[in-house]
N, CA, C and O atoms as a GROMACS GRO file, in nm:
protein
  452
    1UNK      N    1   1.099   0.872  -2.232
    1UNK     CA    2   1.008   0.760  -2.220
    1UNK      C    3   1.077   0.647  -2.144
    1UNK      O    4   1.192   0.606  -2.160
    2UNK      N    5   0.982   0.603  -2.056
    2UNK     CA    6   1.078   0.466  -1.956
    2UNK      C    7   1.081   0.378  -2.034
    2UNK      O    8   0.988   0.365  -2.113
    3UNK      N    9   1.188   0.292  -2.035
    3UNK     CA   10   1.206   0.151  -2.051
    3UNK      C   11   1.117   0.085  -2.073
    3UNK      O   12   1.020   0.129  -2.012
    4UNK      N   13   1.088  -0.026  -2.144
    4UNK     CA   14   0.974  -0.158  -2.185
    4UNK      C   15   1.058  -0.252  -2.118
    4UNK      O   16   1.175  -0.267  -2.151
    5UNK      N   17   0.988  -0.332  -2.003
    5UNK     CA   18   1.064  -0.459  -2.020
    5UNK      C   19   1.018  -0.552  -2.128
    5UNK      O   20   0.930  -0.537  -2.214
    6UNK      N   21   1.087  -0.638  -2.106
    6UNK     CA   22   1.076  -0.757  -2.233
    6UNK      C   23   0.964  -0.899  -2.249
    6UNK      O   24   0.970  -1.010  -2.196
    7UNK      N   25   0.880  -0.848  -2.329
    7UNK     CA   26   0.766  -0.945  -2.300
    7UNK      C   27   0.845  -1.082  -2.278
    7UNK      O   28   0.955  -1.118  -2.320
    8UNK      N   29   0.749  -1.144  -2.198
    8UNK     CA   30   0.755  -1.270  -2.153
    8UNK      C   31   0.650  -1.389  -2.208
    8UNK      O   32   0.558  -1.379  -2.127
    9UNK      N   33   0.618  -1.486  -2.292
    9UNK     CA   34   0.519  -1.594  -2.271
    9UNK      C   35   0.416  -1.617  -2.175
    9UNK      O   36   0.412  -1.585  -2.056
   10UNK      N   37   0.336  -1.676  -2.245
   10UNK     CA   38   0.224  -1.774  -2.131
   10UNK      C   39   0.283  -1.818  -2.038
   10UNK      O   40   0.272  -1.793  -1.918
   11UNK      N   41   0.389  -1.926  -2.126
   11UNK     CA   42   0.422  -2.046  -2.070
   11UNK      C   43   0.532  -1.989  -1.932
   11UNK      O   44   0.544  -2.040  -1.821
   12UNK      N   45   0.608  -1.855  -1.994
   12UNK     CA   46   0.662  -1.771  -1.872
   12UNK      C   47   0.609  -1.770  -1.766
   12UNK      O   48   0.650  -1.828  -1.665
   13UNK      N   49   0.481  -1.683  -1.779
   13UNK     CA   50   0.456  -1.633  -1.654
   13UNK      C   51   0.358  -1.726  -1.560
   13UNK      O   52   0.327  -1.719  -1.441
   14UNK      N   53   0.312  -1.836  -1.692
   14UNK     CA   54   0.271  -1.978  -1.566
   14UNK      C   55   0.344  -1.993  -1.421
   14UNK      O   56   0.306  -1.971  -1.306
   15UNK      N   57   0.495  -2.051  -1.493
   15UNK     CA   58   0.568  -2.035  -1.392
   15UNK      C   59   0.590  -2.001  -1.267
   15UNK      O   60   0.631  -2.067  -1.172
   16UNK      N   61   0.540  -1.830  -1.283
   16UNK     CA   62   0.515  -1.741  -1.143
   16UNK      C   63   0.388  -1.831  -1.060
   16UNK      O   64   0.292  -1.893  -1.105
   17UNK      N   65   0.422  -1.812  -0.957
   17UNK     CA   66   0.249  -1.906  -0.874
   17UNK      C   67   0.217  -1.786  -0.780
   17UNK      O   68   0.272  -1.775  -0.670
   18UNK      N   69   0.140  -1.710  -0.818
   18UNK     CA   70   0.088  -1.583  -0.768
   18UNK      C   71  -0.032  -1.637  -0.718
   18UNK      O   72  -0.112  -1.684  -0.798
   19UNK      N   73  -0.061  -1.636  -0.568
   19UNK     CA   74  -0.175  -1.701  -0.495
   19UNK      C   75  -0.212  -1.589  -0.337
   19UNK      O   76  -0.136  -1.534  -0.257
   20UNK      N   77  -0.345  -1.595  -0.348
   20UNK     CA   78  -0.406  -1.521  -0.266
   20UNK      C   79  -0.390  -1.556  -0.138
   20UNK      O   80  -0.411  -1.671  -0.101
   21UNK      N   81  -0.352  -1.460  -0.060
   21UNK     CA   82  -0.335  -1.500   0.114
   21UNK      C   83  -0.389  -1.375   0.215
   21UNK      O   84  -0.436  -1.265   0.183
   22UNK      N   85  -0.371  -1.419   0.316
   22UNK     CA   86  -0.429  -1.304   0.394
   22UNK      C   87  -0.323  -1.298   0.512
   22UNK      O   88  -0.297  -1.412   0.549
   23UNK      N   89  -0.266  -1.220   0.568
   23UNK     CA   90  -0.176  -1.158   0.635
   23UNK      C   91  -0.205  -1.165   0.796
   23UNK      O   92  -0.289  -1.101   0.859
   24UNK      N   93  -0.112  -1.262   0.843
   24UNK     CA   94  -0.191  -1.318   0.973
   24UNK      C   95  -0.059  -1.253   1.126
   24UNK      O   96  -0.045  -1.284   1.245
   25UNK      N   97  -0.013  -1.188   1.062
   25UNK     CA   98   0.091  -1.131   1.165
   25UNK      C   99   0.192  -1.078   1.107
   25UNK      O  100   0.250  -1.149   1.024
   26UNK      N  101   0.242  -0.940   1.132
   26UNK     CA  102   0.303  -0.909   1.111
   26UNK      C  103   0.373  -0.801   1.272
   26UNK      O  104   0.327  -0.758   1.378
   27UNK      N  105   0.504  -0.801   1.198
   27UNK     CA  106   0.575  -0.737   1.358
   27UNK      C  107   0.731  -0.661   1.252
   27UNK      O  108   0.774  -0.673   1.137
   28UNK      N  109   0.770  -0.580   1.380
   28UNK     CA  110   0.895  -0.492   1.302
   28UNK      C  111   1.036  -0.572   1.318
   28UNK      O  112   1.071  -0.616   1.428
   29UNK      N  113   1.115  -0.587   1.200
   29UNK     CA  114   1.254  -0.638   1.210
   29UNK      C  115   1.347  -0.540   1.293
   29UNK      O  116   1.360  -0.418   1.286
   30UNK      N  117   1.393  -0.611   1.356
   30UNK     CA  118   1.484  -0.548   1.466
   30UNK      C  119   1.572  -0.453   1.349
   30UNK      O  120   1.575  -0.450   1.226
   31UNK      N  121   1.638  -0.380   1.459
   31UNK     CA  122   1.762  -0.313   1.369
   31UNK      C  123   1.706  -0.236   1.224
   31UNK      O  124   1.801  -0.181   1.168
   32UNK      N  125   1.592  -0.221   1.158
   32UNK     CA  126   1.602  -0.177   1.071
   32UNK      C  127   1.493  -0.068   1.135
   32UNK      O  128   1.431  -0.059   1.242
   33UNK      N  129   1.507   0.039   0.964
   33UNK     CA  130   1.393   0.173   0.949
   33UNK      C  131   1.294   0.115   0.874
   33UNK      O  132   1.185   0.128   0.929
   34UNK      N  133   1.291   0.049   0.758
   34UNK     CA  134   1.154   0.034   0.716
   34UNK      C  135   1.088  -0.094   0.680
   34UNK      O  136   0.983  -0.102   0.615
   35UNK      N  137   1.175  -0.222   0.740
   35UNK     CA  138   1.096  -0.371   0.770
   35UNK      C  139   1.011  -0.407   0.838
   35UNK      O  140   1.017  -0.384   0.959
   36UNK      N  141   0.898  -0.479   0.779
   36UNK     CA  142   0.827  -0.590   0.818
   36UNK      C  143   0.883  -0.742   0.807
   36UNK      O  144   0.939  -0.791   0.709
   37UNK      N  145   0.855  -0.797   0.921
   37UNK     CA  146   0.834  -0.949   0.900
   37UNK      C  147   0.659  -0.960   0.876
   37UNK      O  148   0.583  -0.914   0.961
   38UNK      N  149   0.623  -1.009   0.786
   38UNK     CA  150   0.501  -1.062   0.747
   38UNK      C  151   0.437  -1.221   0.732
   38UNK      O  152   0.496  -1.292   0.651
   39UNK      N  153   0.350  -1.268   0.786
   39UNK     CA  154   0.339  -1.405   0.791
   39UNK      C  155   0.221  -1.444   0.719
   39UNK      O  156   0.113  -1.437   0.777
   40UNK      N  157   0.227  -1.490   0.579
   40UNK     CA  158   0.085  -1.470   0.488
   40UNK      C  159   0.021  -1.647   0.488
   40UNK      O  160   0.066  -1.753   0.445
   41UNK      N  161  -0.076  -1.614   0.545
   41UNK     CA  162  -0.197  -1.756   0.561
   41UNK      C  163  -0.189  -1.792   0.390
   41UNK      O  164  -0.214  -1.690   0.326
   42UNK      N  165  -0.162  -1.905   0.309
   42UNK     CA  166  -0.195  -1.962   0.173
   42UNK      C  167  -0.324  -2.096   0.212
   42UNK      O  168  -0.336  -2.204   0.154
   43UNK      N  169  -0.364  -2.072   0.266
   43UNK     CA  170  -0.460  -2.120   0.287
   43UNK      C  171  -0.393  -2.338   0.317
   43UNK      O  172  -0.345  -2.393   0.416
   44UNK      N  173  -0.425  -2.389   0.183
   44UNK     CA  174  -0.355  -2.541   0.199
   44UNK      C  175  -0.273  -2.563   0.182
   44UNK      O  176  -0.243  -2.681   0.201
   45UNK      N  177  -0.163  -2.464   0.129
   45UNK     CA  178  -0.067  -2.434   0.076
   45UNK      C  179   0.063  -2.360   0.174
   45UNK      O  180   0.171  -2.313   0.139
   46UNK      N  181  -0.006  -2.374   0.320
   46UNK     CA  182   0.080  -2.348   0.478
   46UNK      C  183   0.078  -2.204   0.437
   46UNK      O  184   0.023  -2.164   0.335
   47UNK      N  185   0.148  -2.122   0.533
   47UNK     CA  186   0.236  -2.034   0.579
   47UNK      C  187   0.329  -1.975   0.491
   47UNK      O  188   0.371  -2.057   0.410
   48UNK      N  189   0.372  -1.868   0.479
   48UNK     CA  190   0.487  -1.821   0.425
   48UNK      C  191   0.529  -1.657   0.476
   48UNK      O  192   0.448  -1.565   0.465
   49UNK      N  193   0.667  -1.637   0.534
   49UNK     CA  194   0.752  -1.535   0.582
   49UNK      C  195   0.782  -1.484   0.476
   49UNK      O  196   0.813  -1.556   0.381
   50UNK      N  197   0.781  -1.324   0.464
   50UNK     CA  198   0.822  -1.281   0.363
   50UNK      C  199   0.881  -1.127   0.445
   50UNK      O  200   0.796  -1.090   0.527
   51UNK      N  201   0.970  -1.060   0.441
   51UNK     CA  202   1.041  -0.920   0.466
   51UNK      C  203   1.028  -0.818   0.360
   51UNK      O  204   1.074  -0.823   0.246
   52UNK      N  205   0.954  -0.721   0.417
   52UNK     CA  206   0.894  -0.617   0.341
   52UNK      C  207   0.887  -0.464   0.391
   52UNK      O  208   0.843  -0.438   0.503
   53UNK      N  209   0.940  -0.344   0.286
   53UNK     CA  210   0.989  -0.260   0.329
   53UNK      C  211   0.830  -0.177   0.287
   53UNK      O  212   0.790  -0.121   0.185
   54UNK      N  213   0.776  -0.201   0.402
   54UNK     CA  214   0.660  -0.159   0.384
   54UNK      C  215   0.664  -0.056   0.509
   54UNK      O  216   0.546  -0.028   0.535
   55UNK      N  217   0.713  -0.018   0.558
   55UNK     CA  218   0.689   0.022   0.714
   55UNK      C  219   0.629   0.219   0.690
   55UNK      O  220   0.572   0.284   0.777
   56UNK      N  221   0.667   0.272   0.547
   56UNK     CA  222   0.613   0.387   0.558
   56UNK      C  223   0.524   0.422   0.458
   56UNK      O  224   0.492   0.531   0.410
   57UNK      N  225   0.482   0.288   0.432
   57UNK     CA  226   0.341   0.316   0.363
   57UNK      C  227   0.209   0.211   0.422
   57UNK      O  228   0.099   0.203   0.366
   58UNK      N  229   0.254   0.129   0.554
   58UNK     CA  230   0.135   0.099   0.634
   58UNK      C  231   0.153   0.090   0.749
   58UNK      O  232   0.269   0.067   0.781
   59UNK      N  233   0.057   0.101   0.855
   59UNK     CA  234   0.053   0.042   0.949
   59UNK      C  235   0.024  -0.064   0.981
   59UNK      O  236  -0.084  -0.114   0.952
   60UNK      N  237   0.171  -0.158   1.092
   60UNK     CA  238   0.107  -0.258   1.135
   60UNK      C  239  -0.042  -0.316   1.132
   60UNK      O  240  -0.065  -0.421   1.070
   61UNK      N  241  -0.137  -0.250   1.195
   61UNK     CA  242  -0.301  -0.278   1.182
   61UNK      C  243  -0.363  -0.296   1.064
   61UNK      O  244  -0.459  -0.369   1.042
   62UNK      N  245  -0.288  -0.208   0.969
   62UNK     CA  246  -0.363  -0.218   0.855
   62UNK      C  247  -0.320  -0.295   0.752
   62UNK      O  248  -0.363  -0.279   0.637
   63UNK      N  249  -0.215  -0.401   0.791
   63UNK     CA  250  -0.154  -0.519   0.698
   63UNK      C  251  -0.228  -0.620   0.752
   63UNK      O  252  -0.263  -0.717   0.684
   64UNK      N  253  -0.261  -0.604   0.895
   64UNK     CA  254  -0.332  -0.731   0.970
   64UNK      C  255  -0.446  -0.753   0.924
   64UNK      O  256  -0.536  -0.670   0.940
   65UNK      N  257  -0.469  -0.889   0.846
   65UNK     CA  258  -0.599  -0.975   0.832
   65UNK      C  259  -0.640  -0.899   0.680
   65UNK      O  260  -0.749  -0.897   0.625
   66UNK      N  261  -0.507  -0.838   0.635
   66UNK     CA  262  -0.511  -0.814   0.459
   66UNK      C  263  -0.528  -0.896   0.377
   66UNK      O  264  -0.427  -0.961   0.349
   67UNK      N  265  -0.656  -0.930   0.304
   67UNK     CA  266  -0.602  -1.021   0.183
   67UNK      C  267  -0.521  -0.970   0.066
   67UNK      O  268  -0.539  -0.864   0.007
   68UNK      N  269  -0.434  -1.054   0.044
   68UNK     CA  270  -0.336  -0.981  -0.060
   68UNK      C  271  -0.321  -1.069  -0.201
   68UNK      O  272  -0.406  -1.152  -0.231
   69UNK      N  273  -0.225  -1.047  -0.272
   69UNK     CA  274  -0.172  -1.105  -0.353
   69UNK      C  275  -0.032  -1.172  -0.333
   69UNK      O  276   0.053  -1.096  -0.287
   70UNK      N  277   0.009  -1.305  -0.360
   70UNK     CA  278   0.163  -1.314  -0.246
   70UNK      C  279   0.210  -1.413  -0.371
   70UNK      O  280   0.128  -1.491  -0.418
   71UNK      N  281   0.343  -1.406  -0.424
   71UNK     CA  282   0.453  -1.451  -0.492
   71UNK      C  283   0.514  -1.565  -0.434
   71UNK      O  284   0.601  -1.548  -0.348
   72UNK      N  285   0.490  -1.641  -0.457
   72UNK     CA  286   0.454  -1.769  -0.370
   72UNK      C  287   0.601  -1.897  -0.426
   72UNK      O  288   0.608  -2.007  -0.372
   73UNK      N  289   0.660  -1.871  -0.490
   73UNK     CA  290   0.743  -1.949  -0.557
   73UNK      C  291   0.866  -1.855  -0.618
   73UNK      O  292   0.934  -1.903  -0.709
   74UNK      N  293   0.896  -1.719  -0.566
   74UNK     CA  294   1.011  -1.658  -0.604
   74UNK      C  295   1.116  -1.713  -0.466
   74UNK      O  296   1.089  -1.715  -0.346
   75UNK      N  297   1.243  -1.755  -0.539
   75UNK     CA  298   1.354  -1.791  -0.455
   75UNK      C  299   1.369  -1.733  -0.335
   75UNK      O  300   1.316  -1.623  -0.319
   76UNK      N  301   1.448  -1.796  -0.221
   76UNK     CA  302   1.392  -1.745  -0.122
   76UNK      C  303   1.516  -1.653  -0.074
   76UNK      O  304   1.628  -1.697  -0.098
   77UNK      N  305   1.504  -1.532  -0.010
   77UNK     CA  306   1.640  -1.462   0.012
   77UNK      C  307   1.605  -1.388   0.130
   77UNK      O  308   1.489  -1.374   0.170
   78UNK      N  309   1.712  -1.338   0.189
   78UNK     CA  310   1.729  -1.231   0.305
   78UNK      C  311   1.778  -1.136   0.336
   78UNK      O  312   1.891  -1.098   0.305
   79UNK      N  313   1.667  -1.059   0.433
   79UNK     CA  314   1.702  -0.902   0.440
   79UNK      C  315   1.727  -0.930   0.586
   79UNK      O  316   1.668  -1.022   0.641
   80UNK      N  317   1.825  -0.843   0.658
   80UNK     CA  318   1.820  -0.776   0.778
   80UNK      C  319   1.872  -0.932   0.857
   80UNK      O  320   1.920  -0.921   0.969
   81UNK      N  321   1.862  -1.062   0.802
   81UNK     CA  322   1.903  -1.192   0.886
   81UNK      C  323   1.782  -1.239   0.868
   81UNK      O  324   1.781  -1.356   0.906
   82UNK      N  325   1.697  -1.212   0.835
   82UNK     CA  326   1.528  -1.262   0.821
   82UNK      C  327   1.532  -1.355   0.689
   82UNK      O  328   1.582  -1.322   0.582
   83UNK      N  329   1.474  -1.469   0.717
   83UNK     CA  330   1.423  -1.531   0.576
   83UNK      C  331   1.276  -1.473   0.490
   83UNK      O  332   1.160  -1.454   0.527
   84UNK      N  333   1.343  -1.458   0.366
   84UNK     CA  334   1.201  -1.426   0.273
   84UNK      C  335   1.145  -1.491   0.182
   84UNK      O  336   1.203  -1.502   0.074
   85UNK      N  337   1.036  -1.543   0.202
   85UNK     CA  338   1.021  -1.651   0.167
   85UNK      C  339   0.906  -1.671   0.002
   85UNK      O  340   0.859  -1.776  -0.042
   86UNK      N  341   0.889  -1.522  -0.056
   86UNK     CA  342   0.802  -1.512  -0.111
   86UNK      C  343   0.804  -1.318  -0.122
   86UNK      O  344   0.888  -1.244  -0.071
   87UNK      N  345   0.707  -1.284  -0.189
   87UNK     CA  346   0.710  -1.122  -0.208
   87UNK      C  347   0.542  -1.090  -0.200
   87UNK      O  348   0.474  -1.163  -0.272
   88UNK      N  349   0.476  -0.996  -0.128
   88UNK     CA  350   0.345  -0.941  -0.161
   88UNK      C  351   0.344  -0.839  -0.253
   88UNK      O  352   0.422  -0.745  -0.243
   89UNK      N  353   0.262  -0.850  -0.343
   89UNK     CA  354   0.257  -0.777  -0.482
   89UNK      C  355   0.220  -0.641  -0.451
   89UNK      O  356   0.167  -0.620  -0.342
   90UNK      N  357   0.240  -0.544  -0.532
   90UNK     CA  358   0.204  -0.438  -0.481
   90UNK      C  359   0.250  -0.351  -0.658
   90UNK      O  360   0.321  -0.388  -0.752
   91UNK      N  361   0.183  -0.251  -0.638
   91UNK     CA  362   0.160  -0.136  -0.774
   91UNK      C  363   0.229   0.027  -0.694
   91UNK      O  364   0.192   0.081  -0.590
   92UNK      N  365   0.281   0.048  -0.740
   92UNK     CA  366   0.384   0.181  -0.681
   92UNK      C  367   0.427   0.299  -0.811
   92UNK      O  368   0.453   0.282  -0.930
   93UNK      N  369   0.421   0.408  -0.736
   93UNK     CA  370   0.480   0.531  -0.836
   93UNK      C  371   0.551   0.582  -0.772
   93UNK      O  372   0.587   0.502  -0.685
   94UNK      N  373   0.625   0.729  -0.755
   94UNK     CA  374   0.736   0.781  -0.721
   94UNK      C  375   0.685   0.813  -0.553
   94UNK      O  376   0.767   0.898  -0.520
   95UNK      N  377   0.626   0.799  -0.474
   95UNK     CA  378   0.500   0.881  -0.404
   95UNK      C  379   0.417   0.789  -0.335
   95UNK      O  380   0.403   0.784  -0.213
   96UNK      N  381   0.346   0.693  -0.445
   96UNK     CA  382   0.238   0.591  -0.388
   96UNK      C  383   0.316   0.506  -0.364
   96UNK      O  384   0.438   0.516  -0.376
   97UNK      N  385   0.206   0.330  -0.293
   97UNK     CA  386   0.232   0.245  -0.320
   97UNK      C  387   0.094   0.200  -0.201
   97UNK      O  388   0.040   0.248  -0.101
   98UNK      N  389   0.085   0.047  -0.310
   98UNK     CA  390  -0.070   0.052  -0.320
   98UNK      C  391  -0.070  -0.168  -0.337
   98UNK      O  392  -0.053  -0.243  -0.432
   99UNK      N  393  -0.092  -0.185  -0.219
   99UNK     CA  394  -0.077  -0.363  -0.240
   99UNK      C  395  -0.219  -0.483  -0.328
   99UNK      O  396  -0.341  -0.496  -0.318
  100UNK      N  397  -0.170  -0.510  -0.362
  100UNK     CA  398  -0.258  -0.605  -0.443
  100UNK      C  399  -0.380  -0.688  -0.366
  100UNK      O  400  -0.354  -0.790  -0.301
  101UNK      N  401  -0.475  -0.651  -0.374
  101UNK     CA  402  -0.605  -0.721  -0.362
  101UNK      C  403  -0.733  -0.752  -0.409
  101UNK      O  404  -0.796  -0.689  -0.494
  102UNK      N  405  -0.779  -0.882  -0.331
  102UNK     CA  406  -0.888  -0.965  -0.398
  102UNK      C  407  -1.030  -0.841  -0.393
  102UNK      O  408  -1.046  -0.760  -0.302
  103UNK      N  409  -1.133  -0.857  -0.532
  103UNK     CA  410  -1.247  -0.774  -0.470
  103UNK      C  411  -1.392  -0.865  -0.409
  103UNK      O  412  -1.498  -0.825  -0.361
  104UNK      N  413  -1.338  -1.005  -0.438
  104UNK     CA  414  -1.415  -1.041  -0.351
  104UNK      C  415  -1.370  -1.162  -0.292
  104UNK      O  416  -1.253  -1.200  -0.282
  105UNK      N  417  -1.478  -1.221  -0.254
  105UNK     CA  418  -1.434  -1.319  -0.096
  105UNK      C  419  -1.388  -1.475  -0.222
  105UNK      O  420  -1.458  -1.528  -0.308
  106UNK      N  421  -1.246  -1.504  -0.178
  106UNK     CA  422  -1.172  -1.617  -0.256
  106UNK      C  423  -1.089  -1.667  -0.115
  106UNK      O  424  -1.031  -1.603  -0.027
  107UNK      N  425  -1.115  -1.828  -0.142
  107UNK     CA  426  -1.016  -1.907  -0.061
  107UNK      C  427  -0.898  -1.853  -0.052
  107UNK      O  428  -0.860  -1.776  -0.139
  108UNK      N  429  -0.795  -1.895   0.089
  108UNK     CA  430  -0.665  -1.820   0.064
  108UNK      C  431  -0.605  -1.938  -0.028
  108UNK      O  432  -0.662  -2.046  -0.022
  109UNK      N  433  -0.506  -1.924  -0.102
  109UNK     CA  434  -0.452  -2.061  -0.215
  109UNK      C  435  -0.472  -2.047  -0.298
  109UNK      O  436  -0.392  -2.084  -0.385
  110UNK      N  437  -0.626  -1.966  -0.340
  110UNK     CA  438  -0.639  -1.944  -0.456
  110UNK      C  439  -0.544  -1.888  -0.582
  110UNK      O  440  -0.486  -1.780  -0.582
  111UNK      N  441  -0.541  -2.004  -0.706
  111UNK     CA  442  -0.443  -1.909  -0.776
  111UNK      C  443  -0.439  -1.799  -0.868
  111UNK      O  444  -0.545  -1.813  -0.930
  112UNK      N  445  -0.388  -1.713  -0.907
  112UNK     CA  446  -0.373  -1.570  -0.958
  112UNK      C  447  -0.357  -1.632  -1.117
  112UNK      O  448  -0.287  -1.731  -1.137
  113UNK      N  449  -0.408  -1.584  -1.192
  113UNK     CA  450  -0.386  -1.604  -1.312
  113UNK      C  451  -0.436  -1.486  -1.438
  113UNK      O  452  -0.412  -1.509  -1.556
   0.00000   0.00000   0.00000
């Protein structure tokens, strides 16, 4: 049986600012096999770069003009020399992987709760 992580609070996962964006460019990081640079629209909330090893479970085209789910306030770190500025959510098994989205039409900014 896998692991449980360790519940967390309300007041925890307030914290997280999980907000809806839509994916306004994306292009391949030099030098690597399976990076994206991704550039997610937050609507009033600007812009945000995020590096994502998405490259063999989408195509370019089909990240473009994605609304997603985007991690909007995790520290910011770097892959490959790229700044990341945030994480797009996503649900994965050994096999899949499957990104987080709105089912219907929501401002980008909107927050996740």
């Amino acid at each position: 049986m896998p692991e449980q992580a360790s519940e967390v609070s309300v007041e925890e996962f307030k914290k997280l600012e999980l907000r809806v964006g839509t994916v306004v460019e994306v292009t391949r990081v030099p030098r690597t096999e399976k990076l994206y640079k991704v550039i997610v629209d937050l609507g009033k909330h600007g812009r945000k770069q995020t590096i994502t090893s998405l490259v063999g479970h989408y195509k370019q085209e089909e990240l473009l003009h994605k609304k997603i789910v985007f991690f909007s306030n995790l520290k910011e770190a770097r892959f490959a020399g790229q700044v990341s500025e945030g994480m797009l959510l996503a649900a994965s098994e050994e096999t899949a992987l499957s990104l987080l989205t709105v089912d219907r039409e929501i401002d980008n900014g909107a927050r996740v709760s």
